[in-house]
C-alpha positions in Angstrom: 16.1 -6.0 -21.9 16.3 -2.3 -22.2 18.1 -2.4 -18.6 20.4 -5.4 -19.1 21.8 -3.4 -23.1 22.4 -0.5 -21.0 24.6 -2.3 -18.4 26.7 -4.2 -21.3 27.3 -0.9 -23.4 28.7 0.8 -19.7 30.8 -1.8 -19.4 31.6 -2.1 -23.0 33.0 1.9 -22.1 34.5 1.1 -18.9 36.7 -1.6 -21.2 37.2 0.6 -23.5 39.0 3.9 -21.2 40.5 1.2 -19.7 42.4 0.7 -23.1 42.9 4.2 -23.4 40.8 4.2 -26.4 38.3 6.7 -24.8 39.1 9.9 -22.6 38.0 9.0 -18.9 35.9 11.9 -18.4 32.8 10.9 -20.5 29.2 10.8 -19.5 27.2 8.7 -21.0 23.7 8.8 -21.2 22.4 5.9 -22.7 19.3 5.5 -24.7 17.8 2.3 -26.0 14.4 2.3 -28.1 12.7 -0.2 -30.1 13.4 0.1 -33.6 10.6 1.0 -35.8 11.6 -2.2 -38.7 12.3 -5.5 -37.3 14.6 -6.0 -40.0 16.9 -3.7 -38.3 17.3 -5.7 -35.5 14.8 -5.5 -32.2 16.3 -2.4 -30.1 19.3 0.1 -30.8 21.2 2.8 -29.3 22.6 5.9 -30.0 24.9 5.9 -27.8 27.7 6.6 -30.3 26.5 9.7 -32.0 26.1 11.1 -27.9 29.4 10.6 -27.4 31.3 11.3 -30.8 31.9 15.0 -30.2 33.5 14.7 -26.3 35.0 11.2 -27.8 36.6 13.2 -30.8 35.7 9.4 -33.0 33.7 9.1 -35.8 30.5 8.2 -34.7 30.2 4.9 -37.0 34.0 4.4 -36.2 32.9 5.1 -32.4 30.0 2.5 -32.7 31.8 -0.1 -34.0 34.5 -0.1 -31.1 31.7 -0.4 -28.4 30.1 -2.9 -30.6 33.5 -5.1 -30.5 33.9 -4.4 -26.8 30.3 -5.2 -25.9 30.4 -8.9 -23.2 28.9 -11.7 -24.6 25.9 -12.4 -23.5 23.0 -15.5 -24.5 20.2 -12.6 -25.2 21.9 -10.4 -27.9 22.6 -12.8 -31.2 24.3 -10.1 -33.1 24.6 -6.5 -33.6 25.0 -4.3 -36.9 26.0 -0.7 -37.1 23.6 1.5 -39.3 23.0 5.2 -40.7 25.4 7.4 -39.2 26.2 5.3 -36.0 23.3 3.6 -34.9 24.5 0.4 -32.6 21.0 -2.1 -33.7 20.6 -5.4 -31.6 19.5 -8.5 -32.4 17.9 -10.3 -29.4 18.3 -14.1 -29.3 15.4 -16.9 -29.1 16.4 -17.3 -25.7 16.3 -13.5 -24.6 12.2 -14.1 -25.1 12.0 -17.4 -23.1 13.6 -15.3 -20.2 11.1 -13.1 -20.4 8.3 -15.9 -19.7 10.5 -16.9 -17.5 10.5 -14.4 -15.2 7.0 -13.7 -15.7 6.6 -17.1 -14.0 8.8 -16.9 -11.3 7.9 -13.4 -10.1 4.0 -13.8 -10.9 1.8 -11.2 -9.4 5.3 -9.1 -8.8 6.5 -8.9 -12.5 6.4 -5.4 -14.2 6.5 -3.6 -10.4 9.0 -1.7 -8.7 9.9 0.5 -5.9 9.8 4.1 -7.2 7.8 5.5 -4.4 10.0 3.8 -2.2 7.1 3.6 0.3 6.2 7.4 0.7 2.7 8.1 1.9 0.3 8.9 -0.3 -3.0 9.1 -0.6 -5.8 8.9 -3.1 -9.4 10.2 -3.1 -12.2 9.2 -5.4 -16.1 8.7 -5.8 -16.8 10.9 -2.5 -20.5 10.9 -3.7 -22.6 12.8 -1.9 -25.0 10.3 0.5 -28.6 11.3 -1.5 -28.9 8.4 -3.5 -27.1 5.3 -5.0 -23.6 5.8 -7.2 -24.8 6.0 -10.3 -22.8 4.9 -13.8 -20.4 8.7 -13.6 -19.5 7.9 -10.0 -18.7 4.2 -11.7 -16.3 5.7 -14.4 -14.4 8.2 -11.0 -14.2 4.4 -9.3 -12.6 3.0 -12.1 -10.1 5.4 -12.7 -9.6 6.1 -8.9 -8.8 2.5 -8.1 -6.7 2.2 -11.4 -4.8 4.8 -10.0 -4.0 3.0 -6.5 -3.7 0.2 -8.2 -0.6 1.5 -10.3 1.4 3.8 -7.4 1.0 0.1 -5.4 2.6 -1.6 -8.0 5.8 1.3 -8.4 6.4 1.2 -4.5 4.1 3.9 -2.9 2.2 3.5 0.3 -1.2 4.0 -0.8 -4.3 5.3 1.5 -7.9 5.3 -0.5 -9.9 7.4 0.5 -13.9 8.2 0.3 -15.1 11.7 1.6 -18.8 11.5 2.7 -20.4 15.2 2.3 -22.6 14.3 5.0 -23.3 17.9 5.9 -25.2 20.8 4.5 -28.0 22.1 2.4 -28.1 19.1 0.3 -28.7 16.8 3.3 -31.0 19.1 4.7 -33.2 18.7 1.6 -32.7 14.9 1.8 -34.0 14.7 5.0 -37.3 17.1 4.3 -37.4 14.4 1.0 -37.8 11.7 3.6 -39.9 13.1 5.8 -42.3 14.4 3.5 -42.4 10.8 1.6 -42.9 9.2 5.5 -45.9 11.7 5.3 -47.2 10.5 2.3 -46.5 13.4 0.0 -45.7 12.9 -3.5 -42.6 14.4 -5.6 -45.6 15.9 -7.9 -47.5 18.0 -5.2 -47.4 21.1 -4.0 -46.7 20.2 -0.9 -43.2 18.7 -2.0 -40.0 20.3 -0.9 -38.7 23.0 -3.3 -35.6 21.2 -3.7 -36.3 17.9 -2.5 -35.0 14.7 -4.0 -37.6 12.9 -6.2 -35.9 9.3 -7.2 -37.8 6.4 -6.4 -35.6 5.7 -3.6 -36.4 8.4 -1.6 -40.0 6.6 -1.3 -37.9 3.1 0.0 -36.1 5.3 2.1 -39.4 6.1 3.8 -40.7 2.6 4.0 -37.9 1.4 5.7 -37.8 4.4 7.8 -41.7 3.4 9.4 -41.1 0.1 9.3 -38.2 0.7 11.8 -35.3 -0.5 10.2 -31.9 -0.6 11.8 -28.7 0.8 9.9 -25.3 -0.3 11.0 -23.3 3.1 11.2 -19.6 3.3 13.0 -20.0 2.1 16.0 -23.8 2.8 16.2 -26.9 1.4 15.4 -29.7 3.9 13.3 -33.0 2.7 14.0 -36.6 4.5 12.0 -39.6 5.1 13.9 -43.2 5.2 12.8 -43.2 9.2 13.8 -41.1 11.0 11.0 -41.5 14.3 12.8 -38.2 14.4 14.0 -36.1 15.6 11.4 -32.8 15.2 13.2 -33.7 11.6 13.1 -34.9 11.2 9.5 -31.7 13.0 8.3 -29.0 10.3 10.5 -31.3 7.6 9.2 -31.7 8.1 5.8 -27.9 9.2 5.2 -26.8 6.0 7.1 -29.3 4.0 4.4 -27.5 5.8 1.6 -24.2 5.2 2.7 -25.1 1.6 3.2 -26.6 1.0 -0.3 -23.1 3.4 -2.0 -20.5 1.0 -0.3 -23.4 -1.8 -1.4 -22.5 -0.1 -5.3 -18.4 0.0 -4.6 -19.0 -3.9 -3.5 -20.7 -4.4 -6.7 -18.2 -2.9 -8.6 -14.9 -4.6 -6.7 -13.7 -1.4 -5.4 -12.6 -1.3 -1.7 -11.4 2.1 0.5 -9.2 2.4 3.0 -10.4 5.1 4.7 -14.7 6.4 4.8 -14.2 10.5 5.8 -17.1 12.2 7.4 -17.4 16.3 6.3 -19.5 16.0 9.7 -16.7 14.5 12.0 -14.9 18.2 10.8 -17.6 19.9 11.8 -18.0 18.2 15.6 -14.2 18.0 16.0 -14.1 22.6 15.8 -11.7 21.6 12.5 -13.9 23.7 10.6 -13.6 26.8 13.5 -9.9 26.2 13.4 -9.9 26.7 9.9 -11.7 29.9 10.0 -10.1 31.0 12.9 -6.5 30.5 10.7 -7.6 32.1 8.2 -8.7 35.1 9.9 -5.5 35.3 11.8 -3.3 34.8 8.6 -5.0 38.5 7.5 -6.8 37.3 4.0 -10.0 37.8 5.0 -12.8 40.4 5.0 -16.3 41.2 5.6 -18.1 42.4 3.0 -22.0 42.3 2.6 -22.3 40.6 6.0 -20.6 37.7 4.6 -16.8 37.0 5.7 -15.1 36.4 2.5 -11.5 34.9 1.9 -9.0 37.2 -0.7 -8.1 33.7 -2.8 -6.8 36.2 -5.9 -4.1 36.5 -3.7 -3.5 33.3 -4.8 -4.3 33.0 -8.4 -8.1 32.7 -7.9 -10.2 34.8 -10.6 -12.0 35.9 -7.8 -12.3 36.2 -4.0 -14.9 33.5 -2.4 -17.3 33.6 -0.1 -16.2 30.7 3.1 -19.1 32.3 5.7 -22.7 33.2 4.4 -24.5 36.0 5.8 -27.0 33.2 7.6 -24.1 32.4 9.5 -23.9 29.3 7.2 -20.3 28.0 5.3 -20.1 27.4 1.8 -18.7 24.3 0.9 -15.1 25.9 -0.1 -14.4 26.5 3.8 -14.7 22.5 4.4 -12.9 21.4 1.5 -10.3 23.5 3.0 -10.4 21.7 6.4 -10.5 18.6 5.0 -7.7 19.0 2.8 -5.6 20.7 5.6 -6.5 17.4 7.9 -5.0 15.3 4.5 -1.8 17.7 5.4 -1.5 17.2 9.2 -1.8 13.5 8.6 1.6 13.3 7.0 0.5 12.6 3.5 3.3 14.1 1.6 1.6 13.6 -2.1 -2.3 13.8 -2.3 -4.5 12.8 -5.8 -7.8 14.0 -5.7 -10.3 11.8 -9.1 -13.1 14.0 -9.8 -15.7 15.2 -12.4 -14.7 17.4 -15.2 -17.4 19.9 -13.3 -15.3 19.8 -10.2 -12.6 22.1 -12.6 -13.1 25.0 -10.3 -12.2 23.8 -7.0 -8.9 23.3 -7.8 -7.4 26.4 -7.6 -9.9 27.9 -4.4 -8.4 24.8 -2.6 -5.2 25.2 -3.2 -5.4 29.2 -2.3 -7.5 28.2 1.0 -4.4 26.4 1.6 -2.1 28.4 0.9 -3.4 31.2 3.0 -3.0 28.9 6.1 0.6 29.6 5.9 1.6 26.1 6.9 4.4 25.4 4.4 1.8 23.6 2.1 3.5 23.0 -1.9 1.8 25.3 -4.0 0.5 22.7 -6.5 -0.9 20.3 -3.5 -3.1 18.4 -3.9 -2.7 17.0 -7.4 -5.8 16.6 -9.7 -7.0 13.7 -12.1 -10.5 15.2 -14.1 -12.3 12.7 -15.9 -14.6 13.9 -18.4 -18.8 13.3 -17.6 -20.7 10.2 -18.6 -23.1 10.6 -21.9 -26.0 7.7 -20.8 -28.3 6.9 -24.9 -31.3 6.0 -24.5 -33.1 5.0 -27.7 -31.1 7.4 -29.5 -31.8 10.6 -26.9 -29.2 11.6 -24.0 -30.4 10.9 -20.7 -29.7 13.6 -18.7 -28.4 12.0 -15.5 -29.9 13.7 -12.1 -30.2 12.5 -8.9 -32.5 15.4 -7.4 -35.0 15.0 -10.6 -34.9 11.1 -10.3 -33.3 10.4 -13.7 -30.1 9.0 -13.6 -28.9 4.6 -14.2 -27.4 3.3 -10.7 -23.9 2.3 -10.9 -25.7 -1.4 -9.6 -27.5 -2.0 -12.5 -25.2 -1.3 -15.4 -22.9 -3.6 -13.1 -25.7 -6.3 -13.3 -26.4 -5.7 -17.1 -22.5 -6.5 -17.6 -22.8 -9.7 -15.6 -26.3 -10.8 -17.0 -24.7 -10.2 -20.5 -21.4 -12.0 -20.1 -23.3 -15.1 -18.7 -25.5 -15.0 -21.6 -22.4 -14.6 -23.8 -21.0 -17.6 -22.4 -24.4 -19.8 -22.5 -24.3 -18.7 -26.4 -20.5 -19.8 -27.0 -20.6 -23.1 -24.6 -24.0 -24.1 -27.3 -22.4 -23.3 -30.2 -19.4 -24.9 -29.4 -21.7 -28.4 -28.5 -23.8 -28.1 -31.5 -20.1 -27.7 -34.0 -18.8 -30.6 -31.8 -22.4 -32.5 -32.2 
C-alpha cells in the first residue's frame, strides 16, 4: 500500500505542475507511515510540509491541492487533512481483500524481492570444530545462520552456506591421542589420560567403533578402524570423519542444510596456507621476533601485533583464518557474513588486518560479522557450564528430540481433551 500511495501522490504532482499550480523543479521525497490512531485514518504523508518551502504554499493549503488532485483509486475511501498539513488516508475494505489476494496468488513469493539482484554472497555459520557433537550454542549459530540465508534469498541475493571444518591442529591432535588412549582402554580419570584430551562419553564410542572396524563415508573415500589403534594418523582421519558424520547427523536434526562443507586441511595440502605466508612476507608486515614470525596487524587497527608462525615451526590459527578468508575473496564472493560466538569478538579485526596486509584490493570492513551472544543451559536451578573437552555440555540432538517428544505429547494432551469436552 505504502508503494501504490506513493505512486498516486507523484502523479497527483505531475497533474498538478502540469496546471502550473506547482514550479517544475520540485523534488519530492515522499514518505508514508502508519499512523499511530486509527481514528486518523490508516497511513499519512507528509509530503506537503516537504514541499511547502520550495512550493512557496501553505502547507495545509499545499495538502489539500494534492489531496484534490490525487486519481481515484478502489483502495483509498477518503482522505482528511490534519495538524499543520498532514495528508491522512483512509484505506477501503477492498484495499485488505487485495492484500489476501495477493498473498494467494504469489504464495511462497509474497513479501520478496530482488534487492540483491543476484550478487554472490556468501554465508558461514556453525563451523564447529569436529571433537564432538553440535551441542545446543552451535544450535542457536544454526538458527540464526540459516535465518540469515533464508532472508538475503528472499530480497534477491545469490546465496552460498557455508560450513568451515577446523580439521587441523592442536585440537585434533588431542582428539586423536583421546581416541587412542580410549582404544587402549584408558580412562578420562587416570593418569595415564592425555593432558588435554577430550573426556565426553563419545570419545569412548568413538573407540568402540574404531576396533570394531567401522567404515566412515568421507568425500570420495571410505575411513575404515582397525583392531590396532597404534597408528595415530589413522585414529585421527577416523575419528574426525565419525565426528563430522554425527555434526551433519545434528544439522539434519535440526533442518539446516549447507551448500558448501570447507576443510582447514584442504588449505593446508593445496600450499594456500604457504602462499599466505609467503604474501605476507613479501608485502613487508612481518618480523621475527623471539623465533616466532609475527605479522604488524596494528598497522591495521589491531591492539596488538599477532603471532601467524610459532617458534615450533607451528601456525596459530590467525594465519588459516586468513587463508581461508582470502580463498572466500578469490572465489568472487563480493559480500561475505561470517555467524559466530560472542567469544569469537577478537578475530574480527586480526582478519580483517591479515587481509588487508595482502594488498589485494580487499574492502576494509570485509567480511561482515553477526555475533550472537552464548547459550546459558539451567539445570535444577545451577548453570551448566557447557564444555566439550570436560564432557559437560547438552548435544544440539537431544534438545532437538526433547522439542519433538514435547510437542507430540502436547498434541496427545489437546486431541484428549478435545474428545473428553466433545464426549
Amino acid at each position: 500500500m505504502k508503494e501504490e500511495l506513493t505512486r498516486l501522490i507523484h502523479e497527483a504532482l505531475d497533474a498538478l505542475i502540469a496546471q502550473g499550480l506547482l514550479p517544475s523543479n520540485l523534488v519530492p521525497q515522499i514518505q508514508i507511515d502508519h499512523t499511530r490512531d486509527k481514528s486518523h485514518g490508516d497511513l499519512a504523508s507528509n509530503i506537503a510540509l516537504a514541499l511547502a518551502k520550495s512550493a512557496q504554499r501553505n502547507p495545509r493549503e499545499l495538502a489539500t491541492l494534492i489531496s484534490d488532485a490525487l486519481p481515484a483509486n478502489a483502495l483509498v475511501s477518503r482522505t482528511e487533512i490534519a495538524g499543520p498539513g498532514f495528508i491522512n488516508f483512509f484505506l477501503s475494505d477492498d484495499s485488505n481483500q487485495a492484500v489476501v489476494r495477493t498473498i494467494l496468488e504469489q504464495g511462497k513469493s509474497f513479501g520478496t524481492c530482488n534487492d540483491g539482484s543476484g550478487r554472490k554472497i556468501q554465508v558461514e555459520f556453525v563451523s564447529a570444530n569436529p571433537t564432538g557433537p553440535l551441542h545446543v550454542g552451535h544450535g542457536r549459530g544454526a538458527a540464526v545462520g540459516d535465518s540469515i540465508c533464508r532472508l538475503l534469498t528472499a530480497t534477491g541475493w545469490d546465496v552460498s552456506s557455508e560450513f568451515y571444518y577446523n580439521d587441523a591442529g592442536v585440537q585434533i591432535h588431542n582428539l586423536a591421542l583421546s581416541v587412542q588412549a580410549r582404544c587402549k582402554g584408558i580412562a578420562p580419570d587416570t593418569t595415564e589420560w592425555p593432558q588435554d584430551g577430550y573426556r565426553g562419553e563419545y570419545i569412548g564410542e568413538v573407540a568402540k567403533a574404531f576396533l570394531l572396524g567401522a567404515t566412515i563415508e568421507a568425500e570420495d573415500r571410505q575411513i575404515i578402524g582397525s583392531a590396532n589403534p597404534n597408528n595415530l594418523d589413522d585414529v585421527q582421519a577416523f575419528a574426525v570423519a565419525y565426528l563430522r558424520r554425527e555434526q551433519d547427523m545434528d544439522l539434519k536434526a535440526f533442518a539446516v542444510n549447507f551448500d558448501l562443507y570447507f576443510l582447514e586441511s584442504s588449505l593446508y595440502d593445496s600450499g594456500a596456507v604457504e602462499r599466505t605466508v609467503d604474501r605476507l612476507i613479501e608485502t613487508g608486515h612481518c618480523y621475527e621476533h623471539d623465533d616466532a614470525l609475527w605479522l604488524r596487524t596494528t598497522d591495521f587497527g589491531d591492539d596488538k601485533d599477532r603471532v601467524m608462525r610459532k617458534r615450533d615451526g607451528g601456525y596459530t590459527y590467525f594465519l588459516p583464518d586468513v587463508a581461508y578468508h582470502l580463498n572466500k575473496w578469490q572465489r568472487g564472493f563480493e559480500r561475505v557474513i561470517n555467524e559466530q560466538g560472542a567469544d569469537h569478538h577478537s578475530t574480527v579485526t586480526r582478519v580483517r588486518a591479515g587481509l588487508q596486509a595482502l594488498d589485494q584490493g580487499i574492502p576494509e570492513d570485509w567480511p561482515d560479522y553477526v555475533l550472537h551472544q552464548m547459550v546459558t543451559v539451567m539445570r535444577d536451578g545451577q548453570e551448566v557450564k557447557l564444555s566439550k573437552r570436560a564432557g559437560s555440555y547438552v548435544p544440539l540432538r537431544e534438545l532437538v528430540d526433547e522439542v519433538r517428544a514435547a510437542a507430540r505429547v502436547r498434541r496427545l494432551l489437546e486431541a484428549a481433551a478435545g474428545g473428553a469436552a466433545h464426549g
